[in-house]
N, C-alpha and C positions, 0 to 999 in steps of 0.2 A: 180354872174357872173359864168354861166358854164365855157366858152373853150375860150379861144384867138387863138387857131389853130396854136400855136406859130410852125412857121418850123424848119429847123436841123439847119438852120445861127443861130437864139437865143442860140439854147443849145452849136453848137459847140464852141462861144465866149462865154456863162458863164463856159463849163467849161475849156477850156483854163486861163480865168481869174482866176476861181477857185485853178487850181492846180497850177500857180505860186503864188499865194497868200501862200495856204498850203507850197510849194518848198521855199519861203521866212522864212516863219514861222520855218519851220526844219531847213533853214540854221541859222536863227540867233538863234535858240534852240540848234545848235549842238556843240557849246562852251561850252556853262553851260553844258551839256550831257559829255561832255569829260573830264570838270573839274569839275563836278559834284561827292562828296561825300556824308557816309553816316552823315558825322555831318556837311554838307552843309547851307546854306538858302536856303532858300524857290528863285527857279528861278526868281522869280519878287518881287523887291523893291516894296513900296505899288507907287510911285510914277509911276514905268515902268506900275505897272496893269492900275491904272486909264490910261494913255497915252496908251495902247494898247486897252483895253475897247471902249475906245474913239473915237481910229481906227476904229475897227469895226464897231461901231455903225456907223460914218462917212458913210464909207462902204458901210454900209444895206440902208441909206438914199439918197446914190448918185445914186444905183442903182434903187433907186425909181424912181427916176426922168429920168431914162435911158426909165425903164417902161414907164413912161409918153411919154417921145420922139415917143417912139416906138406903144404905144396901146391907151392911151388917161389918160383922169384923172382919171375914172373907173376905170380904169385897174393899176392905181396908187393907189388910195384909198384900192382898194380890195389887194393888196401888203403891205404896210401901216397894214393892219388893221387885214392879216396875220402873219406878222411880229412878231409884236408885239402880237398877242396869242402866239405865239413860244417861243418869250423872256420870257416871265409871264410865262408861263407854266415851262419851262427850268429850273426855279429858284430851281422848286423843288430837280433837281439835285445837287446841288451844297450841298444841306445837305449828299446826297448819297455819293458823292464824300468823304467828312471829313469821314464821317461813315467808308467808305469801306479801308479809309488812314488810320485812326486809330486802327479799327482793327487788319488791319494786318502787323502794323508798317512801315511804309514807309515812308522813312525820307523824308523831305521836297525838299532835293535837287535832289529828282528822281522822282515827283509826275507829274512835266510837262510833263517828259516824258511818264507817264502811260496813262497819258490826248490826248497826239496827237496821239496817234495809239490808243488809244478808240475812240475818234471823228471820223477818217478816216474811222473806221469798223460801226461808226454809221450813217456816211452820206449812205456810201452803203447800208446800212441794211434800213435807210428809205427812198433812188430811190426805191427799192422793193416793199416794205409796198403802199406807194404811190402810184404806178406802178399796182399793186393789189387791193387798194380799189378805184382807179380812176375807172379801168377795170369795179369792181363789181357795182358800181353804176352806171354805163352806160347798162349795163348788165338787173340787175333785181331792181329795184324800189323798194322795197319791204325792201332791207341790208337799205334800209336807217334807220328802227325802230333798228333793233339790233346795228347800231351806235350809235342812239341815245342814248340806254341804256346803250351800252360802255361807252360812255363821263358820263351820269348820274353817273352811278357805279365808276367812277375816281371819281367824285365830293365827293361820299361817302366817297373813301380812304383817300382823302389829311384830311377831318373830325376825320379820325382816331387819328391824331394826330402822332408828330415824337417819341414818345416811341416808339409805337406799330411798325412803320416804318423801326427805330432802329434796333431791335428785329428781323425783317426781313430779314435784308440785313448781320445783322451778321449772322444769321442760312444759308447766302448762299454763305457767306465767307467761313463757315464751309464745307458744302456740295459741294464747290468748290473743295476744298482743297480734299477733299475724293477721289472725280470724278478723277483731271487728277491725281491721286497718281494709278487707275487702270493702267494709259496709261505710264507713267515717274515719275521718283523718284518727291519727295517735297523735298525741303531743306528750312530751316528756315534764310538762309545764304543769306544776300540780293548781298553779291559780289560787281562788281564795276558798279549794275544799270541794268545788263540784266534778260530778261526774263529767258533767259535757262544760267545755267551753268555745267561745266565740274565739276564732282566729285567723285576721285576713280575710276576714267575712264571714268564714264556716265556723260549722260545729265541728268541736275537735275533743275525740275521749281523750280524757285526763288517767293517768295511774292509778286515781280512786276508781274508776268504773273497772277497768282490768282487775282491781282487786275485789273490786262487788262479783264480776261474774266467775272468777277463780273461785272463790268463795263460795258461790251459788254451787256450780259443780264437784266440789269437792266434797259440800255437804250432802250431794246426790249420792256419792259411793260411801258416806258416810252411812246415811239412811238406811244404804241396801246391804249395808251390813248389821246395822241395829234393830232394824225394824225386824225382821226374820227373830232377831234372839227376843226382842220384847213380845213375839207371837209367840214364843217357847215356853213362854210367861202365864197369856193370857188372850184368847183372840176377844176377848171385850174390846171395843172399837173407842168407848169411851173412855173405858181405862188406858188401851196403848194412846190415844191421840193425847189425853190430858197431863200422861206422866212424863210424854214428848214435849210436851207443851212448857211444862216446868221444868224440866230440865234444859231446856233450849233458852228460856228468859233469862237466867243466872248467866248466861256463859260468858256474856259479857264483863260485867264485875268481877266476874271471875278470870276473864284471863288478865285482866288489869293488875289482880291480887296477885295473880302466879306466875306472871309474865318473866321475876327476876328470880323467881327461887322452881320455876318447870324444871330445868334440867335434874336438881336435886332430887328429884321421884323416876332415876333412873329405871328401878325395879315395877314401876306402874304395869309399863305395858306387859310383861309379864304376867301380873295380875288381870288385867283384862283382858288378856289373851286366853288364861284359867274359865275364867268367867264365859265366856265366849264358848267354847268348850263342850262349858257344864249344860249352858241354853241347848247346844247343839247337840249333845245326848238324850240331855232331859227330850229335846223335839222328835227324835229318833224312836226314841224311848217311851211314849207319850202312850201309843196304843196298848203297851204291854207293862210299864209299872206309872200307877200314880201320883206325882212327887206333890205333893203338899206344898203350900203356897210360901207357909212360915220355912217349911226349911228348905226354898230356894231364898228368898232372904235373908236366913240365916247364911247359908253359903257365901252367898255375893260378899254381906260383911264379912266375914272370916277373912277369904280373901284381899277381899281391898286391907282390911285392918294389917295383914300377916304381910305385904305387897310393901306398905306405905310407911311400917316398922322398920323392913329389910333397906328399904330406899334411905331412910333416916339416917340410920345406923348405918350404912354403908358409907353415908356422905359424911358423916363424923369423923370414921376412922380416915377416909381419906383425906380431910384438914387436918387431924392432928397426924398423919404421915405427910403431908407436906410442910407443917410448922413445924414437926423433928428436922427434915431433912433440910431447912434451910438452916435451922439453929445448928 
C-alpha cells in the first residue's frame, strides 16, 4: 500500500490522542519523579509493567480497528503488520537501555524518567526521518536499493552479537560524557533526578542528561535502521508514523517487564535479524513481485513465534543442565 491520502482530520485526532496519552503518562509518572530517590525501586512493580504493556498494546490494536472504520481492511492489515515490525525491531532497544543504566549508574528510581523525555525526542526525530524518506522515495526510485542495503546491513549488526553491541554503547557513554563536558561542567552527582544541577555556582550535567542524549542517539541508528524496513511495509506516512508511534509508547513498561528476564530471548535477535531481511528483499523486490500485506505479517509472526519458542526452550534446557550438574 503506497498512500491512503489520509487528510489533516486523521493527524490532527492522532495527535491530540497522542499528547494526552503522553500528558497522562507524565502525570501518573510525576509522583514517583518527586518521590523518586537514589536507592528507590524501579518505578513499576513487575505487576504495574505487565498492566501497562497491556495498555498499550490494547492501544495499538484499538487503533487498528479505527484504521479499519476509516480505510478498510488493507489499510488495517498493512497497520497490523507495521506494528508489529516496530515492536520486534524495538526489542533491541531495551538491551541498550540496561547497557546505557548501567553504565553510568542510574538508580532504578530515575530511569523512567530518562525513558519519557528520550521517547518524546524520539517520536520527533522519527515524524522527520519518516517525513524525509516518504519525501525521497516519491522523489527518485532508485533510494529504494540503498534502503535496501540499510535494512540488509542492520541484519548484519544485530548478527554481531550483544558483546560487541555492549562495547558500543559504552564507548558512547564515554564520548558523551567528553562532548557536553566542552559545553557544561559533568558531575558524577546524580542529585535529586535532574538533568542539570547547580554546583559551586554552575550548571553541572548529571548522569541522567548523559543518559537522555546516549539514548537520543542511539535511537537515531535505531530509526535508520527501522524506518527503511517499515517503508518495505508501506510508504503511507500515516501508517509508518502512527505504527512508530505505538510501538515507541509501550517501550517503557516494557523494558521494566523484561528488564530481568531480556537475556532469556537469547534467540530474538536472530529473529529480527530474519525479519530484517525479509523487509529488505520484500524492498528489493517490490518492483518485480507483489507481496501482500497479510503475508508479510504473517511472516513477521512465524518468526518472532518460531525465535521466542527456540529462546524458551533454549533457556529451560540450560537450567535444568545446570540443576543436573550441580545435583
Amino acid at each position: 500500500m503506497d498512500s491512503l491520502h489520509a487528510g489533516v482530520v486523521p493527524w490532527l485526532y492522532f495527535g491530540i490522542a497522542v499528547a494526552a496519552l503522553l500528558a497522562l503518562d507524565l502525570f501518573a509518572g510525576g509522583r514517583i519523579h518527586r518521590h523518586a530517590t537514589a536507592h528507590a525501586p524501579p518505578p513499576f512493580t513487575l505487576g504495574a509493567a505487565a498492566l501497562w504493556s497491556g495498555l498499550w498494546i490494547a492501544l495499538a490494536l484499538l487503533f487498528g480497528l479505527v484504521v479499519f472504520a476509516l480505510y478498510g481492511s488493507e489499510a488495517m492489515v498493512t497497520y497490523f503488520t507495521a506494528y508489529v515490525l516496530e515492536k520486534s525491531l524495538s526489542m533491541d532497544n531495551l538491551f541498550v537501555f540496561a547497557v546505557i543504566f548501567g553504565e553510568l549508574a542510574i538508580p532504578a528510581g530515575y530511569q523512567r524518567r530518562v525513558l519519557h523525555w528520550g521517547i518524546l525526542g524520539a517520536l520527533a526525530m522519527r515524524g522527520l526521518l519518516i517525513g524525509g524518506g516518504v519525501y525521497l522515495l516519491a522523489r527518485f526510485h532508485w533510494i529504494l536499493y540503498p534502503f535496501a542495503l540499510l535494512i540488509l546491513f542492520a541484519a548484519a549488526r544485530l548478527l554481531w552479537g550483544e558483546q560487541k553491541e555492549r562495547k558500543v554503547v559504552v564507548a558512547a557513554c564515554a564520548v558523551c560524557d567528553s562532548w557536553l563536558a566542552r559545553f557544561v561542567p559533568v558531575t558524577a552527582m546524580i542529585g535529586d533526578g535532574k538533568f542539570l544541577i547547580r554546583q559551586n555556582g554552575r550548571l553541572a550535567a548529571t548522569p541522567l542528561l548523559i543518559a537522555l542524549v546516549v539514548i537520543e542517539l542511539s535511537d537515531g541508528i535505531f530509526a535508520i535502521d527501522s524506518i527503511p524496513a517499515v517503508l518495505a511495509v508501506t510508504r503511507d506516512p500515516f501508517l509508518v508514523y502512527t505504527s512508530n508511534v505505538f510501538a515507541m509508547l509501550g517501550l517503557r513498561s516494557l523494558y521494566f517487564l523484561l528488564s530481568g528476564v531480556v537475556a532469556r530471548f537469547h534467540n530474538l535477535r536472530y529473529g529480527m535479524a530474519a525479519i530484517l531481511v525479509f523487509a529488505g528483499i520484500k524492498m528489493l523486490l517490490s518492483g518485480v513481485i507483489d507481496v501482500p500485506s497479510w503475508l508479510s505479517l504473517v511472516t513477521i509472526m512465524v518468526i518472532l513465534s518460531v525465535t521466542v519458542v527456540a529462546s524458551l526452550g533454549g533457556s529451560s534446557r540450560r537450567m535444568h543442565d545446570q540443576v543436573t550438574g550441580a545435583s
